[in-house]
C-alpha positions as CSV (number, residue, x, y, z in Angstrom):
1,X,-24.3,-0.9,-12.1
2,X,-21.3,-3.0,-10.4
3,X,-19.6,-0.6,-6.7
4,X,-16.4,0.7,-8.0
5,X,-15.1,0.4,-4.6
6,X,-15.3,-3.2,-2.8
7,X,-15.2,-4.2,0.6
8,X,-16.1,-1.1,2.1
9,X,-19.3,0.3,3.5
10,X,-20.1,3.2,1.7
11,X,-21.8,5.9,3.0
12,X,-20.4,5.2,6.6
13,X,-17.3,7.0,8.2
14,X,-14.5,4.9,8.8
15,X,-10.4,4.3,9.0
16,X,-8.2,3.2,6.5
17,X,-6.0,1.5,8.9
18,X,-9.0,-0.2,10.5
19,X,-9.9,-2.0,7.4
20,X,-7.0,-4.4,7.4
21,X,-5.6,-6.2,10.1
22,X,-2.0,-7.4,11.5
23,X,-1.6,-11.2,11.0
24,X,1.3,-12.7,13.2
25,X,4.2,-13.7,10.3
26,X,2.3,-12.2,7.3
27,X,1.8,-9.1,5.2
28,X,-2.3,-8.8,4.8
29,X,-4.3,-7.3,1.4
30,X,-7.3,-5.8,1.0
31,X,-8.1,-4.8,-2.4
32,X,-10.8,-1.9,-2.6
33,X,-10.5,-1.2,-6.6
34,X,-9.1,-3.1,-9.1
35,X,-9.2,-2.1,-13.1
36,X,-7.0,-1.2,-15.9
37,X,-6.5,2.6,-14.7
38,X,-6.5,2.5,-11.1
39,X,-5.4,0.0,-8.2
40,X,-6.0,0.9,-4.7
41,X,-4.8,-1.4,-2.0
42,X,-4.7,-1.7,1.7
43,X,-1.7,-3.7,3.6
44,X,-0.9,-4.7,6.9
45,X,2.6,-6.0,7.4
46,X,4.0,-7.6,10.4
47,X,7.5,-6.9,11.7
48,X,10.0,-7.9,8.7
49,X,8.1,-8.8,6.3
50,X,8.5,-7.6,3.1
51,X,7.7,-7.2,-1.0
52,X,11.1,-7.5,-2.5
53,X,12.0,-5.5,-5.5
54,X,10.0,-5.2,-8.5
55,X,8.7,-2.9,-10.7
56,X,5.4,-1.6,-11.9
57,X,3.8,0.0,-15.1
58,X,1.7,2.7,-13.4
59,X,3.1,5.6,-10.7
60,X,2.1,4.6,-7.2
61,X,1.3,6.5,-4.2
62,X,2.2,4.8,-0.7
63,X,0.6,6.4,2.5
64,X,1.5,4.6,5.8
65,X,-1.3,4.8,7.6
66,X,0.2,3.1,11.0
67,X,3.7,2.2,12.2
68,X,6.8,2.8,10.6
69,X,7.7,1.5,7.1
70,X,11.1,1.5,4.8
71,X,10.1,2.3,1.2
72,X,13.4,1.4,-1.2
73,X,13.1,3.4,-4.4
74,X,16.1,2.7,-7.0
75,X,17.7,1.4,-4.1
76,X,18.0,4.2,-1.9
77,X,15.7,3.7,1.4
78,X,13.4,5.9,2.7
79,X,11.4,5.4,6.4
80,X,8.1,6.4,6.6
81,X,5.7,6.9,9.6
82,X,1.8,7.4,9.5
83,X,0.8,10.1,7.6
84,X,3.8,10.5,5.4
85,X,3.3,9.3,1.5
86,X,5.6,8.7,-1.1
87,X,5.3,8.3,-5.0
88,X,7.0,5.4,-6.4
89,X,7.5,6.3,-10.3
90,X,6.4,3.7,-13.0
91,X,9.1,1.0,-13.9
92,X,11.5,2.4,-10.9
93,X,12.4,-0.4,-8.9
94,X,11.1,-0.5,-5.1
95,X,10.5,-2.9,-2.0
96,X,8.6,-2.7,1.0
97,X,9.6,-3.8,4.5
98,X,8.1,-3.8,7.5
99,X,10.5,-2.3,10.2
100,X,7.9,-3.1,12.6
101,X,4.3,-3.8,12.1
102,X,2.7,-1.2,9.8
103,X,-0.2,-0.6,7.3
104,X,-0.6,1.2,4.0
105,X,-2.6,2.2,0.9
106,X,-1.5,1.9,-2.2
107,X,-3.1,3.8,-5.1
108,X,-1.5,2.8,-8.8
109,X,-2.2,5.0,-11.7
110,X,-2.1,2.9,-14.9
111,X,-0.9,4.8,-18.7
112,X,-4.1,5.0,-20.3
């Protein structure tokens, strides 16, 4: 049977936030699942970089897991620091932007 989760060690502590790195000029993925229910990513951004607006089908949880981050939901901004989360709804529109460098996760919950 195919590891659900990728690019990890399993069975080994670790940190999120170690996982991905900063890249000078760049936001940086690493996917760790990817299916039709569930998406969980991990992001490095560096200082103003950004995802502009868009929208997706399933609801999303964001946890920054270094730095500081501004989340825009429906256009209303939020900042967020490591340790804070925030769901971003399916179909609402939202952008990321990196207000300095900063990593996140990303889990998306597809409809089933």
């Amino acid at each position: 049977m195919e590891a659900i989760l990728r690019h990890i060690t399993p069975s080994t502590e670790l940190s999120l936030a170690d996982e991905v790195a900063y890249q000078p000029g760049q936001i940086v993925s690493k996917t760790l699942v990817q299916n039709a229910a569930v998406s969980l990513t991990l992001f490095a951004f560096d200082e103003g970089e950004e995802i502009s607006t868009h929208e997706a089908s399933g609801d999303a949880l964001v946890t920054v897991l270094d730095g500081t981050g501004q989340i825009t939901l429906d256009g209303t901004p939020h900042l967020l620091t490591a340790g804070q989360s925030i769901v971003m709804p399916a179909h609402t529109p939202h952008a990321v932007f990196g207000l300095e460098p900063f990593k996140m996760s990303l889990l998306v919950v597809f409809p089933t």
